[in-house]
C-alpha positions as CSV (number, residue, x, y, z in Angstrom):
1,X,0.0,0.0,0.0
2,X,1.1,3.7,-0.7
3,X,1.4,6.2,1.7
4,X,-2.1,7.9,0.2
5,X,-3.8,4.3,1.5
6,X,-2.4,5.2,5.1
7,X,-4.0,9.1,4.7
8,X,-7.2,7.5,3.4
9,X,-7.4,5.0,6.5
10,X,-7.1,7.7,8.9
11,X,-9.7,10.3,7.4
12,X,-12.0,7.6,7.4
13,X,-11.2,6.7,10.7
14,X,-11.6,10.6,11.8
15,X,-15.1,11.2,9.5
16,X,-16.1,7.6,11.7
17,X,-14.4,8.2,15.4
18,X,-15.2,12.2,15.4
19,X,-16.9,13.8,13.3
20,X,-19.9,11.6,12.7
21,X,-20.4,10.8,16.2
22,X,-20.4,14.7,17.2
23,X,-23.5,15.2,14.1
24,X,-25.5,12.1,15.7
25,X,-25.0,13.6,19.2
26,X,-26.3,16.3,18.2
27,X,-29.2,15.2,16.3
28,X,-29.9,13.2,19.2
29,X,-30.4,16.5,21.7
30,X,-31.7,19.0,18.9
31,X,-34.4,16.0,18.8
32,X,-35.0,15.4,22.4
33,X,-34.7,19.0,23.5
34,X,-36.5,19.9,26.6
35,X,-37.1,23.4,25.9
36,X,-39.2,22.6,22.6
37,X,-41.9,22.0,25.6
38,X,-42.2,25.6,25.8
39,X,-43.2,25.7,22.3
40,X,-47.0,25.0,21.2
41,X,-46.9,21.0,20.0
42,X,-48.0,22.1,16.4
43,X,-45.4,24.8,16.0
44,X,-42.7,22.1,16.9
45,X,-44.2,19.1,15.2
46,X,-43.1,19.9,12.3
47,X,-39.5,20.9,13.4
48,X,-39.1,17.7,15.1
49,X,-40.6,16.0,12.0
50,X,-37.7,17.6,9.9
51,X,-35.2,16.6,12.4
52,X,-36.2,12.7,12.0
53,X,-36.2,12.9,8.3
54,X,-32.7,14.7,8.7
55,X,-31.4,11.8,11.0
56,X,-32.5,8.9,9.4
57,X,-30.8,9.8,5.9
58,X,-27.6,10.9,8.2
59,X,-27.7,7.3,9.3
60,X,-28.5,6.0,6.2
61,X,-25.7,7.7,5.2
62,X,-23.1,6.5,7.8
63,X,-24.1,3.2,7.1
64,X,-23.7,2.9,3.3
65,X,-19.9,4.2,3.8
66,X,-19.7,2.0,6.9
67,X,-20.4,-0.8,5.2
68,X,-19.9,0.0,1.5
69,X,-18.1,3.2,0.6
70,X,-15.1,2.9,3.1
71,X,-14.2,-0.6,3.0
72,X,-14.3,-0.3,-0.9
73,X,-11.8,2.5,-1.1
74,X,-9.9,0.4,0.9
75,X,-10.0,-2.9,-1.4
76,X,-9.0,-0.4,-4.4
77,X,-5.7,0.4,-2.5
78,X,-5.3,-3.6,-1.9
79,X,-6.2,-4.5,-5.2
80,X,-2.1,-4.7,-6.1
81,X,-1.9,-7.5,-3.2
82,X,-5.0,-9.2,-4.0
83,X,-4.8,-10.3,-7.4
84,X,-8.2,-12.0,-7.2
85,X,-9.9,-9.4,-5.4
86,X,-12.8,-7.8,-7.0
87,X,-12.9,-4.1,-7.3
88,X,-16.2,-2.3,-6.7
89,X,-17.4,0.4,-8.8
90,X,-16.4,3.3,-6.9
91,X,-17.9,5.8,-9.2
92,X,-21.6,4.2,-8.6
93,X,-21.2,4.5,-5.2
94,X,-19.5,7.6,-4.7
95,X,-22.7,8.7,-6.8
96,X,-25.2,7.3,-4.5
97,X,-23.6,9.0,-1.2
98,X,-23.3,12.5,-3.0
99,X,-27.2,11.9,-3.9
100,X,-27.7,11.0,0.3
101,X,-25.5,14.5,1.1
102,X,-27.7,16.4,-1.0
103,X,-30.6,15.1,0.4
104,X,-29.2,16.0,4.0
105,X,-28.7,19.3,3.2
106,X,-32.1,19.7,1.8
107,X,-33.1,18.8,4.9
108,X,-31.0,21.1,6.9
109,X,-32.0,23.8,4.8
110,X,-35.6,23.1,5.2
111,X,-34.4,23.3,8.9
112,X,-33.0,26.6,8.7
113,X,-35.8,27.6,7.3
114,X,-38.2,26.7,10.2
115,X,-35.8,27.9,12.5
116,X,-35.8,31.2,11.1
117,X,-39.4,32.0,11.9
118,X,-40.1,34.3,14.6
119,X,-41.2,31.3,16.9
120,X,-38.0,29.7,16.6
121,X,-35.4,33.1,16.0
122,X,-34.6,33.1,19.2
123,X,-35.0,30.0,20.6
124,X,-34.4,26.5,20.0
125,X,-30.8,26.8,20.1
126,X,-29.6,23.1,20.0
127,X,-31.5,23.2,16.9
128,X,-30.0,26.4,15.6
129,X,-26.4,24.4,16.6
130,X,-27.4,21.0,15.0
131,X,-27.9,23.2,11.4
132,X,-24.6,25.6,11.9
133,X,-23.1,22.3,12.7
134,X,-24.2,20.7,9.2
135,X,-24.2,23.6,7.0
136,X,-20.6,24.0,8.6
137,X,-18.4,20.8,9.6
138,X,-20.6,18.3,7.7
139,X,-20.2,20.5,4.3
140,X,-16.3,20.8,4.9
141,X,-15.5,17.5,5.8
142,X,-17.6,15.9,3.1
143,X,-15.7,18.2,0.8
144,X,-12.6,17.0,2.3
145,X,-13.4,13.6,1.3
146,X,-14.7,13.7,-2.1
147,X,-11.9,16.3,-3.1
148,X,-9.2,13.5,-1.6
149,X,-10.9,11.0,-3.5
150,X,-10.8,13.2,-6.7
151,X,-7.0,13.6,-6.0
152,X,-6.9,9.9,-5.5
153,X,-7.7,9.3,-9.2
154,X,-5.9,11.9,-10.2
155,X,-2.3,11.6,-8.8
156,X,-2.4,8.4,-6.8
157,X,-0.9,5.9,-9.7
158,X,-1.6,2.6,-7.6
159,X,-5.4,3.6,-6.5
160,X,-6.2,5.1,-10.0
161,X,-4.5,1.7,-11.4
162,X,-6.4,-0.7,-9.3
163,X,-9.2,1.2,-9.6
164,X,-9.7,1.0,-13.9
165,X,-8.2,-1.8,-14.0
166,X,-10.3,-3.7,-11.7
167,X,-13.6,-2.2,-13.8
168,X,-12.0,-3.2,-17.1
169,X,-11.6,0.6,-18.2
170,X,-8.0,2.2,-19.5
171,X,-6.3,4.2,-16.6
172,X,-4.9,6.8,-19.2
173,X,-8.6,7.4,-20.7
174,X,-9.4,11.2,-19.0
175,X,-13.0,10.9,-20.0
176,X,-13.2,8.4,-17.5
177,X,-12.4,11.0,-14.2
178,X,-15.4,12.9,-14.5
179,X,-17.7,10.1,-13.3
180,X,-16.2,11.0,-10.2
């Protein structure tokens, strides 16, 4: 394995061990807030409502890279070792969790957008927190990620390698990259 394998291991243990435990964390409290008590039920229904929607595609989320995004990266970098080792079309799913961040952020917007009524301006501030907390570290670390993958296929010669290779494509081919 290269050096970029060892980089990749660690953001994904850092996106895994830090940062998506801190967004679930606080889901959890925005959700089970004591002071949205205060609030009229049908003014906050609809604000909790969003906040479900908003943590079960998170999850979603966390799981689909848990289970297939991460480990595949991983297998790309392997490949080399592996000769029999088939490679997983990284494109697809890097796809599929871009589609599941947009549809967070639609939900955080949507969010933002409740929470900037004059019931909730100023109020509710673990929700206020749990969107400057997407809008801010979720947006900058997901763009961490994708970019390093971008650079992956650009100026990593063993992932880019494995990577066509293992799909049957030409690793010299630039139409190729901007599937990614």
């Amino acid at each position: 394995m290269c050096k970029h394998a060892d980089q990749t291991e660690e953001f994904i243990h850092h996106l895994l061990e830090n940062v998506y435990p801190c967004l679930e964390l606080k889901l959890q409290n925005a959700i089970q807030c004591v002071y949205l008590k205060e609030y009229e039920e049908e003014q906050t229904s609809y604000l909790v409502e969003l906040m479900h929607h908003l943590q079960n595609e998170f999850t979603s989320l966390v799981t689909c890279e848990q289970k297939l995004v991460f480990p595949s990266v991983m297998k790309v970098f392997n490949a080399k070792a592996a000769k029999e080792v088939q490679i997983p079309n990284l494109f697809d799913l890097m796809q599929l969790t871009r589609s599941k961040e947009h549809k967070i952020m639609t939900h955080v917007h949507n969010l933002v957008s409740v929470l900037e009524t004059n019931t909730f301006k100023n109020g509710a501030i673990k929700q206020h927190d749990l969107a400057h907390s997407f809008i801010n570290n979720f947006v900058n670390e997901k763009y961490r990620w994708n970019k390093m993958i971008e650079d992956r296929l650009n100026s990593c010669s063993c992932f880019r390698s494995n990577l066509y290779k293992g799909l049957g494509l030409d690793p010299k081919s630039p139409r190729q990259e901007k599937h990614v």
